[in-house]
C-alpha positions, -999 to 999 in steps of 0.1 A, spaced: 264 -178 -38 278 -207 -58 275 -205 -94 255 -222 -114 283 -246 -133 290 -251 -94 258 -264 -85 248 -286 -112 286 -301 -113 273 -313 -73 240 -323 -83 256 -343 -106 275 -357 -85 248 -366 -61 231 -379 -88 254 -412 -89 243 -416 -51 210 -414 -59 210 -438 -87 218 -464 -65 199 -459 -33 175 -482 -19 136 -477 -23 132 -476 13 157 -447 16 145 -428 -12 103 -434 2 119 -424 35 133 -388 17 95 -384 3 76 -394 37 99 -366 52 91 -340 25 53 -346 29 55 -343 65 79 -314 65 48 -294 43 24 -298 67 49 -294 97 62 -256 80 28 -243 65 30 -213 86 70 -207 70 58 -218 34 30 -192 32 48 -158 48 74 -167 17 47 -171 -10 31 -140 6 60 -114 0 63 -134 -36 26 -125 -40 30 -94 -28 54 -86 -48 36 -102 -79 8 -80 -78 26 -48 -75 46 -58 -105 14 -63 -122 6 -104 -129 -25 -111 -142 -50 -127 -119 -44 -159 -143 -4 -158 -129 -12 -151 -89 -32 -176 -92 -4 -200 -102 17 -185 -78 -5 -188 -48 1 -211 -20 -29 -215 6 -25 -239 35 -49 -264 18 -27 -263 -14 -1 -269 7 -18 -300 26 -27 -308 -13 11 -308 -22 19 -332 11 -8 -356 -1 4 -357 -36 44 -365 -24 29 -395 -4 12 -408 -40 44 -401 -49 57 -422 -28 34 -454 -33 41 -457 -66 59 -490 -78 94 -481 -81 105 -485 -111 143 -483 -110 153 -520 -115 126 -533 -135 135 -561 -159 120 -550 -191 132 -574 -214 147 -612 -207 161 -637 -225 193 -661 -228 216 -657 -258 220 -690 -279 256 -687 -266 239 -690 -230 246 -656 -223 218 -643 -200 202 -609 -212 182 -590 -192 170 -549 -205 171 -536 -168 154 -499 -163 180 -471 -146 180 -435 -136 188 -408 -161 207 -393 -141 201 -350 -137 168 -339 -148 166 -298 -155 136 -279 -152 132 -246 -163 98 -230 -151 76 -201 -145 54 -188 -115 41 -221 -102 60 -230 -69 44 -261 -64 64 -276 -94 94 -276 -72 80 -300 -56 64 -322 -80 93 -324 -100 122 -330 -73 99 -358 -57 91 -372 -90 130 -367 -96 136 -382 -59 114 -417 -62 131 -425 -99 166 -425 -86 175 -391 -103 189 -357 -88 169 -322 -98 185 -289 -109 157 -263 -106 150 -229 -120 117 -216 -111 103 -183 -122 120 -146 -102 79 -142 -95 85 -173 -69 120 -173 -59 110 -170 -17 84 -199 -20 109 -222 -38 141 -216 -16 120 -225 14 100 -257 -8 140 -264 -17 147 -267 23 126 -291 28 136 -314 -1 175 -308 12 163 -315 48 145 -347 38 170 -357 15 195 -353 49 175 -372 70 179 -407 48 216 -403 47 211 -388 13 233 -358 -2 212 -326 2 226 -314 -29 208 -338 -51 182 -311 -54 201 -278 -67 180 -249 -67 195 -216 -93 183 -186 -77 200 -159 -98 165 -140 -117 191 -128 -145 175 -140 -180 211 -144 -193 215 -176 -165 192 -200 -187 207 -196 -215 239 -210 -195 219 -238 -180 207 -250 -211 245 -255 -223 252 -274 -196 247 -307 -215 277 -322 -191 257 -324 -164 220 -323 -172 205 -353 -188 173 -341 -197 155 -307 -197 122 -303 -192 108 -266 -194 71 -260 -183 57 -224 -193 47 -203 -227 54 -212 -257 80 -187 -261 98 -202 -232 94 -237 -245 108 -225 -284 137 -210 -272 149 -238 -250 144 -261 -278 162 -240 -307 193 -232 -279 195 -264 -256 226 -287 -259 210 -312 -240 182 -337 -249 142 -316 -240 114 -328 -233 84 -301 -232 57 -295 -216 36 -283 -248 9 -259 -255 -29 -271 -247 -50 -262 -275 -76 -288 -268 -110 -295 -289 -140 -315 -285 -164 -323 -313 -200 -324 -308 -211 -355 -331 -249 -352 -348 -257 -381 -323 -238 -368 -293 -255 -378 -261 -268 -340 -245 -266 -357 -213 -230 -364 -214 -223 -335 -236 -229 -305 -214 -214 -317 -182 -180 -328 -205 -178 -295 -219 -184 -275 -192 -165 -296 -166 -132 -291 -195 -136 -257 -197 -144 -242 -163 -132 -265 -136 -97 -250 -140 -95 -230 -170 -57 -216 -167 -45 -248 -176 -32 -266 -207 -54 -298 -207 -83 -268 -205 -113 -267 -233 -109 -245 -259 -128 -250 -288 -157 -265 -291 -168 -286 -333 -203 -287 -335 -216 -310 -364 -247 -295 -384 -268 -320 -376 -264 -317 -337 -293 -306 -316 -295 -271 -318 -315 -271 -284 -284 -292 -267 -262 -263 -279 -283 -233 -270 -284 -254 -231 -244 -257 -237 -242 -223 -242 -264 -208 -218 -244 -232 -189 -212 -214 -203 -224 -181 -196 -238 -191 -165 -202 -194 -152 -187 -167 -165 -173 -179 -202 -168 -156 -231 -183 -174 -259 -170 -166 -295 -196 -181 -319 -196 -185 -357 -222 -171 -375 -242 -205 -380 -239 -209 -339 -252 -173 -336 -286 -181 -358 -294 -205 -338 -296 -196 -307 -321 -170 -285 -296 -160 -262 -291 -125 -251 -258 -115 -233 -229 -98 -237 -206 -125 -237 -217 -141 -261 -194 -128 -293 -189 -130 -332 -159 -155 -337 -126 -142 -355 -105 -165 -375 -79 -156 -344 -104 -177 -322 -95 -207 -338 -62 -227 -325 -60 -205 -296 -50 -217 -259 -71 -192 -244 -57 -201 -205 -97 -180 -198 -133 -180 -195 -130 -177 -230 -141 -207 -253 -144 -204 -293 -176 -225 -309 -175 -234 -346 -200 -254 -370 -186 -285 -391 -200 -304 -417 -188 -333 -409 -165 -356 -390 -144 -352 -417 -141 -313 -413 -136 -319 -373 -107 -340 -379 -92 -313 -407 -96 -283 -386 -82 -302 -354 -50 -313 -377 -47 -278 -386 -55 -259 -355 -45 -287 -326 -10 -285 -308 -10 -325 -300 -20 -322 -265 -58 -334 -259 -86 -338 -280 -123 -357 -276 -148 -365 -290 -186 -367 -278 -206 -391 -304 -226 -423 -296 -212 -438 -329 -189 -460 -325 -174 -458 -357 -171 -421 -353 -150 -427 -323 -132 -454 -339 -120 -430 -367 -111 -406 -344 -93 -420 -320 -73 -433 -344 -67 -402 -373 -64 -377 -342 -24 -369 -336 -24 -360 -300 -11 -370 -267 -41 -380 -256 -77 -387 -270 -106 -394 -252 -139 -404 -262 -173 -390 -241 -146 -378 -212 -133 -346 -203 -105 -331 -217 -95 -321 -179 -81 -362 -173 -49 -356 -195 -31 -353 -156 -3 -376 -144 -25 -382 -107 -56 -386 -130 -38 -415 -148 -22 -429 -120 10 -419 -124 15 -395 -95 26 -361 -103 37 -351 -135 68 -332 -145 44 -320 -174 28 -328 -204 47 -336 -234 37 -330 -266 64 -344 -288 68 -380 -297 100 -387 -286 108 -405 -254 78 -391 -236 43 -382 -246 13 -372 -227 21 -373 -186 52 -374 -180 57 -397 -152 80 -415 -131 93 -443 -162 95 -412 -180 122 -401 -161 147 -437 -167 166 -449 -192 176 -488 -194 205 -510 -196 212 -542 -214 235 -567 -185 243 -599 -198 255 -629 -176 283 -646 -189 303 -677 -181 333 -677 -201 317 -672 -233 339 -652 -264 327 -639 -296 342 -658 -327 
């Protein structure tokens, strides 16, 4: 087994092969890996099976096999998402900025590759994939550390990106997959700041604080998801109950998942008795405050008093916290307070409600009468995401594939000197 200072020094060095590649080779490397899914379902799935095996008799939660689970349709899913991949403009190239110099010299801001991206992540084996094709179509090589609870899915997911990348002429080793399940290994990837560019780590927040407090290298996170909607006094109950149910239920092991839900005083108490009875209805734990709790009729034992613990909590459940506001005002200080800068809505009919907060609201991404469920790179169009970044720097929200570049200034000379 090569080391791991061996491996990323040749992903590196793929990397500069990559970064100059042609669009047509590197779409021909993701049309390969999409039809080399479907082609090796059977091989994909008897790996994920011993990893789930083996998951379950170390004792995951249902929330984590569920991550790590890989069914033929998730599969076909994952083949179908590298060919979106794949028709996405490329954006390696792009003139982003033009103009000639009043010496003549012609300037032109041109976007690049950055070169290696690093991942560090948990149970979720379809990530591989995701983030070496996303890696793949913007011109950059992939150094991969996926979670010990998936290491048999990944080395065969990493085969078919190294077969792909093969088949266009491409160095195999611009995806490097580290095997090795001792902790002690990603605390020597994140000092390899010679050879990664950029680090993105997708998992808990403990994960996520201690690459940031040890990495030598520049980090982009995928954050926490403690997401919030406020019920306005003249939210729509027609739009209201789908939204909230939809954010919280649809998937709710996932960061861009509902959480808490603001209720204004004013709102139509018979709206959120219907809210709430829909919640139990599928299966969600509902923590009330006591205001919620005089209101409504219902009688069930999932329905629960509220603990000052409920609030700013990413549940990753059927569990969703409800608490009574005053006012728009109140919404705005508890979500500035509680929030983690990933999603937040708001479910009003007044326009100057949604004006104010759309624009006090510090998040990644805010949306007005929608689900909290479309903060998602496919959902916006970007493809895959390598994740969700909740920091301001270089990348918020989806990180897509522009995400992943850099840029360089070229200017076109002809003879000119500085005085």
């Amino acid at each position: 087994m090569n080391s791991l200072k061996e491996i990323a020094k040749e992903t590196k060095a793929a990397s500069f092969e990559l970064s100059i590649s042609s669009t047509e080779d590197r779409n021909k490397v993701l049309d390969k890996v999409s039809q080399l899914l479907s082609e090796r379902i059977a091989d994909i799935v008897s790996a994920n099976q011993i990893d789930y095996e083996s998951g379950k008799t170390s004792g995951l939660n249902d929330q984590m096999l569920d991550r790590l689970l890989l069914t033929p349709e998730r599969i076909e899913g994952m083949a179908t998402d590298v060919q979106t991949i794949k028709s996405l403009n490329d954006p390696i190239g792009e003139i982003i900025e033009q103009k000639t110099l009043e010496n003549g010299i012609e300037l032109k801001k041109v976007r690049v590759p950055l070169g290696v991206l690093g991942s560090i992540y948990e149970s979720r084996p379809n990530v591989t994939i995701d983030i070496a094709s996303l890696a793949i179509k913007s011109g950059n090589a992939a150094l991969l550390r996926g979670g010990k609870e998936s290491v048999n899915s990944n080395i065969v997911l990493t085969q078919i990106l190294k077969d792909a990348l093969s088949n266009a002429g491409l160095p195999e080793s611009a995806v490097g997959l580290i095997t090795d399940p001792d902790r002690s290994i990603v605390d020597e990837m994140l000092g390899l700041d010679e050879y990664i560019d950029l680090l993105v780590p997708r998992g808990g927040a403990g994960l996520i604080k201690h690459v940031y407090e040890t990495a030598s290298m520049p980090v982009v996170a995928g954050g926490i998801g403690v997401c919030h909607a406020f019920i306005d006094e003249n939210a729509d109950p027609r739009k209201v109950i789908p939204i909230v149910i939809n954010s919280k239920t649809q998937r709710p092991t996932v960061c861009n998942a509902l959480d808490t839900v603001l209720v204004h005083k004013n709102a139509d108490k018979l709206m959120i008795q219907n809210m709430i009875s829909e919640l139990l209805d599928h299966q969600v734990e509902v923590r009330a405050d006591e205001q919620i709790l005089q209101h409504i009729t219902l009688d069930n034992s999932l329905i629960k008093a509220a603990s000052e613990d409920d609030w700013g909590t990413e549940f990753l459940s059927l569990v969703i916290s409800i608490k009574t506001v005053d006012s728009l005002q109140e919404a705005l200080e508890h979500i500035k307070t509680h929030g983690s800068g990933h999603t937040e809505a708001i479910l009003s009919e007044d326009k100057p409600s949604q004006d104010t907060f759309t624009r006090t609201i510090d998040a990644a991404a805010v949306f007005v009468n929608a689900s909290t469920r479309f903060t998602d790179g496919s959902q916006f169009g970007l493809g895959a995401e390598v994740g969700i970044s909740t920091q301001k720097f270089h990348a918020r929200g989806p990180i897509g594939l522009k995400e992943l570049t850099s840029y360089k200034w070229i200017g076109i000379g002809n003879g000119q000197v500085r005085p």
